[in-house]
Structures are given as C-alpha cells and as structure tokens.
C-alpha positions in Angstrom: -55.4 -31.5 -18.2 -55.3 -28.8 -15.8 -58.6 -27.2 -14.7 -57.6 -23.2 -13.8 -61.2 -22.7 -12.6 -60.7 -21.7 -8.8 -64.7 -20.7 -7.5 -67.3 -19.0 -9.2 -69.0 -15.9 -7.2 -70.6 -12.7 -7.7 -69.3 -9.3 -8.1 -70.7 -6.2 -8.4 -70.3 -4.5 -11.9 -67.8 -1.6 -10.0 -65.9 -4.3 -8.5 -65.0 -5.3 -12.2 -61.7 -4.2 -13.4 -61.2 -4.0 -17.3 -57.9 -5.6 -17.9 -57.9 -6.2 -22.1 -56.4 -2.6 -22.6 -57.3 -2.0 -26.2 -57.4 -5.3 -27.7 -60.5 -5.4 -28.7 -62.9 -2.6 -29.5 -67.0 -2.2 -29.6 -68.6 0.0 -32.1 -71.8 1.6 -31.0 -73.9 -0.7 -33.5 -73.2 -3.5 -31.8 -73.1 -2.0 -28.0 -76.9 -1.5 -29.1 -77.1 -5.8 -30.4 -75.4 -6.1 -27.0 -77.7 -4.5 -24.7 -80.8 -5.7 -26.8 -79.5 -9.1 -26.1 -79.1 -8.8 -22.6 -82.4 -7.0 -22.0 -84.2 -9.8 -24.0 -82.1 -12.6 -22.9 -81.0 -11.6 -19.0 -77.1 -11.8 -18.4 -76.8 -15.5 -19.2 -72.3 -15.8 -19.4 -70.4 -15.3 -16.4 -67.3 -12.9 -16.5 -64.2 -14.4 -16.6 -62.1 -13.2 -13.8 -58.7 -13.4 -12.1 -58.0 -11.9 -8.9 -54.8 -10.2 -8.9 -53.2 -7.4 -6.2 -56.5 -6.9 -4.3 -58.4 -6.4 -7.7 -61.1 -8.6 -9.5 -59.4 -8.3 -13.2 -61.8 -9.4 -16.3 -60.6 -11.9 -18.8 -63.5 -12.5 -20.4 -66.6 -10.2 -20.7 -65.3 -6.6 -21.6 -67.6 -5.8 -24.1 -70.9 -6.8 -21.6 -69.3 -4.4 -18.5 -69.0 -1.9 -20.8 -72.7 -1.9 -21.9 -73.7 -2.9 -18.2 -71.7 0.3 -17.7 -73.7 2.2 -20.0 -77.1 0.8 -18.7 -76.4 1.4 -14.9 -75.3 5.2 -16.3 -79.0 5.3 -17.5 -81.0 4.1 -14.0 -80.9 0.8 -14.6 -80.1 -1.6 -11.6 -76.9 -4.3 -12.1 -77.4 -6.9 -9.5 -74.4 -8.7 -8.4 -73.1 -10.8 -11.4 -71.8 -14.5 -11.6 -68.4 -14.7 -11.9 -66.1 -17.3 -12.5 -62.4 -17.0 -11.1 -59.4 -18.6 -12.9 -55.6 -18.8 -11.7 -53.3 -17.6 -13.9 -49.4 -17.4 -12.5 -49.2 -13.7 -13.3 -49.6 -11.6 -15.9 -48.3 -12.4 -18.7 -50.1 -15.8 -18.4 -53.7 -13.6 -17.8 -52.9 -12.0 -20.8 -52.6 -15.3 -22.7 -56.1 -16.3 -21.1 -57.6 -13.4 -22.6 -56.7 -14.5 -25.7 -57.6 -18.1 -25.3 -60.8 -16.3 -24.7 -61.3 -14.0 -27.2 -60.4 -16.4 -30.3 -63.0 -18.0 -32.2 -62.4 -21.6 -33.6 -65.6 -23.1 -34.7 -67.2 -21.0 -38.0 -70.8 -20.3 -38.8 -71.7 -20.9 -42.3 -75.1 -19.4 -43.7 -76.3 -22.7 -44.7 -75.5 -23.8 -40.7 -76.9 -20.8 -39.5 -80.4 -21.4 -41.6 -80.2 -24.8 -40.8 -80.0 -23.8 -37.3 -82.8 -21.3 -37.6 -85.5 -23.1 -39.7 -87.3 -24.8 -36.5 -88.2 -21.6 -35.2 -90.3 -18.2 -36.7 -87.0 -15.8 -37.9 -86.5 -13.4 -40.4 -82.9 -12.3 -41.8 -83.8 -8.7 -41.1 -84.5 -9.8 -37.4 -80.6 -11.5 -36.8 -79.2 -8.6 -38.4 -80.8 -6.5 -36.0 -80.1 -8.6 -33.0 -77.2 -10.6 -33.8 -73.2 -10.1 -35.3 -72.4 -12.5 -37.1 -68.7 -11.4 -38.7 -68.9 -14.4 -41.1 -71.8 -14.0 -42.8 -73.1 -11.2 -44.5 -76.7 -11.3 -43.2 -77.5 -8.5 -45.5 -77.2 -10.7 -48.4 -78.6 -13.7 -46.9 -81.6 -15.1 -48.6 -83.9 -17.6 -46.8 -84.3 -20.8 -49.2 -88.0 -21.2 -50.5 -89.8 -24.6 -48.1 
C-alpha cells in the first residue's frame, strides 16, 4: 500500500487554489450549516492539497475555502490553515484524488444516527439546522419515545 501523504503544513486561505472546477456545488443553505459548523466547532479537517506548477491546488476542502472565503470577506480573520500535501503524478491522477475524496461509502441510517445521538441532549430540529445529512430526511425524523 502506497501512502501519497508527502508533509502536512499551513497555508494561508489565498494561497489556496480551487482546483474541482464545477464538480461539486454548495447551495447557500448549507454554506450557512457550514459556517455555523466551523464557528461552533473551529476548523477541525485539514485541506487536501497537491502542489503543482508553483501553486498549492485543493483536493479536498472546496466547500470550507469557499465559506472561509465568505467569512474573511466579512472581517473575520483566517489564520494559517493545516494542510496536508499529497503526490499525485499529474493531473489526471489529482483529478482521480478528488474523487477518491469526495465519494461517500459508509451510509447513515436514521436508526444509526439516533442511536448515535441518544447519549447526548439533541433535538431533530437542532441537526437539521446544523447538519446535512443527504440520507435521511431529518424533517420527517421522529425521535422514539425512552
């Protein structure tokens, strides 16, 4: 098994080069679940990043610059951010990283995601607010009686 991870370091968020194209879009409902997550959780996933032609190209994390984006735009200060730097031979190989990272294998059921949630205090109305959850129609969820 080949490890591709070369160093982890910071960057700052304008040294961050979007490299995804449009593969992936983020509606403004969940740019809002985003930033709420990262203002009540800190930044707590390093980008995914491959450095490529003098540039520091994201792999993994396009959704999160973007709202970073947003909140520097607004006053807030972006310290430097962890980054972690993978090789990739060239392009098309980046590309298939991006992928790698972007699909989804395990599934979240509504019974594991109660189960999950039952040791602490939640409320359905509360995950919807904060939380996307593309399974599950949390809007439809009912919490089981104790």
């Amino acid at each position: 098994m080949k490890i591709n991870i070369v160093k982890q370091e910071t960057r700052k968020l304008a040294e961050l080069v979007p490299f995804q194209g449009g593969l992936k879009t983020l509606s403004p409902s969940d740019a809002k679940k985003l930033r709420k997550q990262i203002e009540d959780h800190g930044f707590i996933d390093p980008f995914i990043v491959w450095e490529h032609d003098g540039k520091t190209l994201i792999l993994g994390g396009h959704q999160r610059k973007e709202v970073l984006g947003q909140m520097e735009a607004e006053g807030v200060e972006i310290p430097p951010l962890p980054c972690t730097f993978v090789e990739c031979r060239d392009e098309a190989e980046a590309k298939k990283m991006v992928l790698c990272l972007t699909s989804q294998f395990g599934e979240i059921t509504e019974k594991g995601l109660l189960d999950f949630s039952a040791s602490f205090d939640f409320k359905i109305d509360d995950l919807a607010a904060n939380f996307r959850f593309p399974e599950i129609n949390l809007a439809e969820t009912k919490i089981p009686p104790p």
